[in-house]
C-alpha positions in Angstrom: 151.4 64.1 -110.3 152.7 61.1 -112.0 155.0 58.6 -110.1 158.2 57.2 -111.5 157.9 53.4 -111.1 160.9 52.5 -113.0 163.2 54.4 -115.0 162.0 55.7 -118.2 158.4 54.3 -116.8 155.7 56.9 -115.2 152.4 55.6 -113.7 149.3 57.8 -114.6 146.4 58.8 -112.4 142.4 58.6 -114.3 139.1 59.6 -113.3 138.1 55.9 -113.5 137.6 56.2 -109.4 135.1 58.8 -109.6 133.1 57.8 -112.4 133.1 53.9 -111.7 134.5 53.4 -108.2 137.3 51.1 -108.6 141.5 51.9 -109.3 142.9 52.6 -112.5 146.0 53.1 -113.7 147.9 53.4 -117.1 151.6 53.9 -117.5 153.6 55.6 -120.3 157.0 54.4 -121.1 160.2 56.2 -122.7 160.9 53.8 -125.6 163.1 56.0 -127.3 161.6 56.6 -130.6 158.1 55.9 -129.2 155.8 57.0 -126.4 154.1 54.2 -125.9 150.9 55.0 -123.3 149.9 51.8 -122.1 146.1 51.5 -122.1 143.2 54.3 -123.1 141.1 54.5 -120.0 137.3 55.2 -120.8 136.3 58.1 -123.5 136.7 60.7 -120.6 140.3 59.9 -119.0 142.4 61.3 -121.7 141.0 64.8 -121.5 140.5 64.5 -118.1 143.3 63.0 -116.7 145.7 61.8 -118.9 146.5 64.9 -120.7 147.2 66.9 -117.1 149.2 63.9 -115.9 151.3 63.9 -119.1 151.5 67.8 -118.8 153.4 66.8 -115.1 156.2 65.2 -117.2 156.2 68.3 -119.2 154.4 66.1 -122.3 151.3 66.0 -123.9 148.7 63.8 -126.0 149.8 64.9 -129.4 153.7 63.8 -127.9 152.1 59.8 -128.2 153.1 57.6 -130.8 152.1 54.4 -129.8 148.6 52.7 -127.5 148.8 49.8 -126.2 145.3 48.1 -125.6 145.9 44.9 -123.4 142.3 44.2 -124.3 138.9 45.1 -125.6 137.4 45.8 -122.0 136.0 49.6 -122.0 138.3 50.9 -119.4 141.3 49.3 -121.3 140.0 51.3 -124.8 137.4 53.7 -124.3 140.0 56.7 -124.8 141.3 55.2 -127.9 139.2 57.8 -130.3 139.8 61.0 -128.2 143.3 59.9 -128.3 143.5 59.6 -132.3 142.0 63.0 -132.4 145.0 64.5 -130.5 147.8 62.6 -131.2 148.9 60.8 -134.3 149.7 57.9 -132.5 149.2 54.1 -134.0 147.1 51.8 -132.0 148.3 48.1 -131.2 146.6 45.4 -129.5 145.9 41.5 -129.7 145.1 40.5 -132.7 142.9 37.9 -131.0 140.2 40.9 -130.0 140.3 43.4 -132.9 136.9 42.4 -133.7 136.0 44.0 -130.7 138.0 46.5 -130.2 136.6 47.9 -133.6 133.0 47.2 -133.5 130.8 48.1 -129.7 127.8 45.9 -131.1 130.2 43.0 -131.7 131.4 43.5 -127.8 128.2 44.4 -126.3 126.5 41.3 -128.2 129.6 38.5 -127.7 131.0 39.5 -124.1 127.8 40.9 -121.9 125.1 39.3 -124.3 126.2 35.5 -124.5 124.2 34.2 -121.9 120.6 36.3 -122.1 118.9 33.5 -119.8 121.4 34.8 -117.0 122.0 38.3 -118.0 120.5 40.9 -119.9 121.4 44.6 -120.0 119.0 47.3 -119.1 118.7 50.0 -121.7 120.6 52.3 -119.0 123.5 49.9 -118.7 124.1 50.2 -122.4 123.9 53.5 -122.6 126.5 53.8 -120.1 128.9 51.4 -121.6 128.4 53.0 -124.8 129.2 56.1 -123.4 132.7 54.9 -121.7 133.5 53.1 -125.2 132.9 56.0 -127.8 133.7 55.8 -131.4 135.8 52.7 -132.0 139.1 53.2 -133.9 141.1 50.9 -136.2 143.5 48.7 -135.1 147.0 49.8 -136.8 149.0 47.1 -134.9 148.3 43.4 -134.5 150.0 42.1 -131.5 151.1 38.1 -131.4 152.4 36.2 -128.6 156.4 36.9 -128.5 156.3 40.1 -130.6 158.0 43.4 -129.7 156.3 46.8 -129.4 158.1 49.3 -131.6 161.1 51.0 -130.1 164.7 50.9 -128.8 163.4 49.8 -125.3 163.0 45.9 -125.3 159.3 45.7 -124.7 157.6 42.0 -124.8 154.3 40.6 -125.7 153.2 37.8 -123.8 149.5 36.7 -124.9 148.0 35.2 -121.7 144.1 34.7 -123.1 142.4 34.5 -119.6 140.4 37.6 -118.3 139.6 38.0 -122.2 140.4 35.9 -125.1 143.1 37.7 -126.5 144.7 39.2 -122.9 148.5 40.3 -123.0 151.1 41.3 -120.5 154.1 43.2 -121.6 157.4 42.5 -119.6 159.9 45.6 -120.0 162.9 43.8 -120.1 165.1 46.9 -119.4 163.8 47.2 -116.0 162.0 43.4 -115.2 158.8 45.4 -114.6 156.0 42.7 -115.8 152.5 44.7 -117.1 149.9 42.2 -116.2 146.6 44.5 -116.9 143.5 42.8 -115.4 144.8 39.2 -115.5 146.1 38.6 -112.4 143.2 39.3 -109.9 143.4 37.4 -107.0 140.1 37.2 -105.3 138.7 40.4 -107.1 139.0 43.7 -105.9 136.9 45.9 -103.4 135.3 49.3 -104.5 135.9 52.3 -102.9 134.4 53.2 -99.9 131.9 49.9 -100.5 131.6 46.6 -99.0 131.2 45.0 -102.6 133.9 43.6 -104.4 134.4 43.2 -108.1 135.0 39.5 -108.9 137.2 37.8 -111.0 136.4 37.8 -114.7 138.0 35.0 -117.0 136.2 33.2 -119.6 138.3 29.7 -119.8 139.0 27.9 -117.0 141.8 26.7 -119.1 143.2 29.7 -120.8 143.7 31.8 -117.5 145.3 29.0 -115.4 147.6 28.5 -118.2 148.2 31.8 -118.4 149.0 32.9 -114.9 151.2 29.8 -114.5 153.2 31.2 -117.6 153.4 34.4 -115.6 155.3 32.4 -112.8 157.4 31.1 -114.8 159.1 34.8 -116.0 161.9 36.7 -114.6 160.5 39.7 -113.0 161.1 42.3 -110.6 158.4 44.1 -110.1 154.5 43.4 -111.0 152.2 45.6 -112.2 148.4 45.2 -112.2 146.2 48.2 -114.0 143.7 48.3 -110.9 146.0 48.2 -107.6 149.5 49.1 -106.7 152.7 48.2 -108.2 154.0 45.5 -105.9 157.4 43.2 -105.7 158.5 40.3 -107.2 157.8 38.5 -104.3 154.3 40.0 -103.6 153.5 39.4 -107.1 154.4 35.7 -106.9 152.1 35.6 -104.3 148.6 37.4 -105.9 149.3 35.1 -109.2 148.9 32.0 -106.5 146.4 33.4 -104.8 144.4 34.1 -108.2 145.1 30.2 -109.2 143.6 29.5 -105.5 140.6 31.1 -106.3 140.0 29.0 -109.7 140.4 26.2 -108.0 137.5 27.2 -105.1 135.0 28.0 -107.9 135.7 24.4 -109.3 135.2 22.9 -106.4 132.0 24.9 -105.8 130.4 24.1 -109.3 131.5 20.3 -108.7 129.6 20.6 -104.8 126.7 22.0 -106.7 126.1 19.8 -109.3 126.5 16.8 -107.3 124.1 18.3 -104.5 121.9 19.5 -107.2 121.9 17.0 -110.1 121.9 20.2 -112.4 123.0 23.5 -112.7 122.4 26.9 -114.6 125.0 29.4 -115.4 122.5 31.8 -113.6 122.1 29.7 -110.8 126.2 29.3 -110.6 127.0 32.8 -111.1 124.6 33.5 -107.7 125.9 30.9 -105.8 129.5 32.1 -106.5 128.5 35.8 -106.0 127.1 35.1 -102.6 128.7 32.2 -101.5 132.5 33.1 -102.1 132.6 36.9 -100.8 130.1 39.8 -101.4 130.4 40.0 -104.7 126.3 41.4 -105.6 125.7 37.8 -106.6 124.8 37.8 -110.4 126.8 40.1 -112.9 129.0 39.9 -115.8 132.6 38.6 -113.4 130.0 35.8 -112.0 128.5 34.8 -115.2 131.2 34.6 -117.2 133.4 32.7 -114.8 130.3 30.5 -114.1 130.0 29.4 -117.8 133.8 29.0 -118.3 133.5 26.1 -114.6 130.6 24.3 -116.2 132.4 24.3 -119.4 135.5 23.4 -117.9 133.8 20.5 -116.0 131.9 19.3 -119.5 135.4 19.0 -121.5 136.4 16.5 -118.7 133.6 14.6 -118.5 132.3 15.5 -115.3 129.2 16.7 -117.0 127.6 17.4 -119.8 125.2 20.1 -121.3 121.4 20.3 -122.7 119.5 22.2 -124.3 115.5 22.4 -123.3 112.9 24.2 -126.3 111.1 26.5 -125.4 107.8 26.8 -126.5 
């Protein structure tokens, strides 16, 4: 049954638990003229889950006019074409990541392909992300830093850029209740009943402390991450410091490294902080990802520098 976490504002249960052991939520708000569901889940949580949930609030998917897609990660958009088929709801998102929200090949090949050397999807893995993404739809709304969603309720767009390039928040003005999707993530997140955790993922060192410091820096009362609990101002405060905290750690680790090392491999990072800074199955997309935006981060300051071998 859906939970009331503000007034107007209804937190939804998914099946993203079962199928891909983690927490998931999405949340549909009362904006007057709009129903705005905020995120799609994968391709099975709108028949699955989102359509009984809705159905608890005496609603259902064809009652949506508006999805919000904070960004173009498969559990954040994978619903978005059974959701056209039912409803006749517009889709909005950053414009920073329509190309891939519209295009799986473009995602697949940018985000989990841009470092073969250091990962490579299996044949299986694709299938399965392919699955959770379905058909892509179009974009109807391009969402810009500072914009507001359609409606009477004073919904706000804040473009933070760190998990993923184009990564918003939305802050509900009406009741101070801050959105912040995947982007503020602490030290990762366990799965369920496992001893792994899920890392951090952010692909600018950069772009996500900038972001999460803007985060500080609102008026909030309540924070609200799409994989874990609703939580205070006071609590939130405190998991945006911690998730600065852990940037800093994985600096300091590549900086160890390379000195101890004399050079360094974004496969050989990723490892080192998927072993060495919690259980976190060593190499994977979080690692890799985070491990190319460090060495980046540390060759725009000058503290090293990249090359390039052939081979033959």
């Amino acid at each position: 049954m859906p939970s009331e976490i503000a007034p107007g504002i209804h937190q939804l249960a998914t099946d993203y638990p079962h199928v891909c052991g983690l927490p998931l939520w999405l949340h549909v708000i009362d904006a007057g003229s709009e129903l705005v569901l905020l995120d799609a889940g994968i391709a099975s949580t709108p028949e699955s889950t989102t359509a009984p949930e809705l159905a608890g609030l005496g609603l259902g998917l064809s009652d949506l006019t508006l999805v919000v897609n904070s960004h173009a990660h498969p559990d954040h958009m994978g619903g978005n074409a059974v959701l056209r088929k039912h409803s006749g709801a517009r889709f909005a998102a950053p414009a920073l990541e329509a190309g891939w929200l519209e295009d799986n090949e473009r995602l697949l090949t940018e985000l989990w392909g841009s470092d073969p050397d250091a990962l490579d999807l299996s044949e299986a893995e694709r299938t399965e992300l392919l699955e959770m993404l379905d058909d892509r739809v179009r974009i109807d709304l391009l969402l810009r830093d500072g914009d507001r969603l359609p409606g009477e309720r004073p919904l706000q767009v804040i473009t933070t850029s760190g998990h993923s390039p184009g990564h918003i928040a939305v802050l509900d003005e009406t009741s101070r209740t801050l959105f912040t999707f995947d982007d503020v993530q602490g030290r990762g997140r366990p799965y369920l009943d496992s001893s792994v955790w899920l890392a951090p993922l952010y692909t600018d060192v950069t772009r996500y402390t900038s972001g999460l410091t803007r985060l500080l820096e609102l008026d909030f009362d309540a924070l609200v991450p799409s994989h874990g609990d609703a939580m205070d101002a006071t609590a939130g405060r405190k998991l945006i410091e911690e998730s600065l905290e852990w940037v800093a750690g994985v600096d300091e680790l590549t900086a160890r490294l390379l000195r101890s090392t004399g050079s360094l491999t974004v496969r050989n990072l990723a490892d080192a902080i998927g072993t060495e800074l919690g259980a976190y199955g060593g190499i994977n997309l979080q690692t890799v990802r985070m491990a190319r935006a460090h060495l980046e981060h540390l060759a725009r300051r000058g503290a090293a520098e990249t090359r390039w071998h052939h081979r033959g």
